[in-house]
C-alpha positions in Angstrom: 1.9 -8.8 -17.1 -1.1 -8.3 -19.8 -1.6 -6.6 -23.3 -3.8 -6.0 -25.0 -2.6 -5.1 -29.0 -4.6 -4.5 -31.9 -3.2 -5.4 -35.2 -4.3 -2.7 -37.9 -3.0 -4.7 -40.7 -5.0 -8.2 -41.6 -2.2 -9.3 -43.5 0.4 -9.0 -40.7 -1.5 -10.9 -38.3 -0.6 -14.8 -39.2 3.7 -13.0 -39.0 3.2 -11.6 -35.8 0.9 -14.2 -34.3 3.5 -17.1 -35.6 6.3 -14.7 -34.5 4.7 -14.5 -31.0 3.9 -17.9 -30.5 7.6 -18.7 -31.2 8.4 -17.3 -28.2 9.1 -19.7 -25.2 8.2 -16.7 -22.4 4.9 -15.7 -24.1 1.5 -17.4 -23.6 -1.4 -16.5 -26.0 -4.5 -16.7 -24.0 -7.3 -15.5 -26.2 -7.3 -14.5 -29.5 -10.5 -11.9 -30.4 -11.9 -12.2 -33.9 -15.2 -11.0 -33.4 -15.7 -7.0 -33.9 -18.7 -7.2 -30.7 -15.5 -8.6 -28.7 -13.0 -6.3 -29.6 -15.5 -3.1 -29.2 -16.5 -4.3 -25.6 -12.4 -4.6 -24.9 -11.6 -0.8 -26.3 -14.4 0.6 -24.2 -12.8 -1.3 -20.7 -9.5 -0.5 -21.6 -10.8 3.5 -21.8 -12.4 3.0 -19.2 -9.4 1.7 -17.2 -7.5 4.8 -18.7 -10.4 7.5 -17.5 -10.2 5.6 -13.6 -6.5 5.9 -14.4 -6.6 9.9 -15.6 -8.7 10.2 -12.6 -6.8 9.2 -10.0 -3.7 11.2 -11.2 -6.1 14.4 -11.3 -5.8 14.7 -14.4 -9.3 14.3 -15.6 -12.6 14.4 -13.8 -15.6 12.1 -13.8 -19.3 12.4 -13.5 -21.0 11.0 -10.6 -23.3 8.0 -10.2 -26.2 10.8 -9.2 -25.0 13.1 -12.6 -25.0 9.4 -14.6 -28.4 8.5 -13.8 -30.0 11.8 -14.2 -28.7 12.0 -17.7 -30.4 8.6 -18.8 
């Protein structure tokens, strides 16, 4: 299984990434320090979450032909 966190609190970072490591079950893949980085991985994750809401019915989407013709 993935996750993805985001650590509010700079300070707490080095505990919980130290705290993590520790652990013989866990493998840090990638750590994301650059703000470009991090933006582009909130905007898949909503975007995973909308595909998500959408196939529950809970929300609805525009289509591709509704997408183009507002650019």
């Amino acid at each position: 299984m993935k996750v993805i966190l985001d650590i509010k609190e700079n300070s707490r970072i080095p505990f919980f990434m130290e705290m993590i490591k520790s652990l013989d079950y866990i493998n840090v893949i990638k750590e994301v320090n650059e703000e470009r980085t991090s933006k582009f991985i909130d905007d898949l994750a909503d975007a995973f979450n909308d595909v998500k809401l959408y196939e529950q019915g809970i929300k609805k989407l525009k289509s591709a032909k509704d997408l183009l013709n507002d650019l």
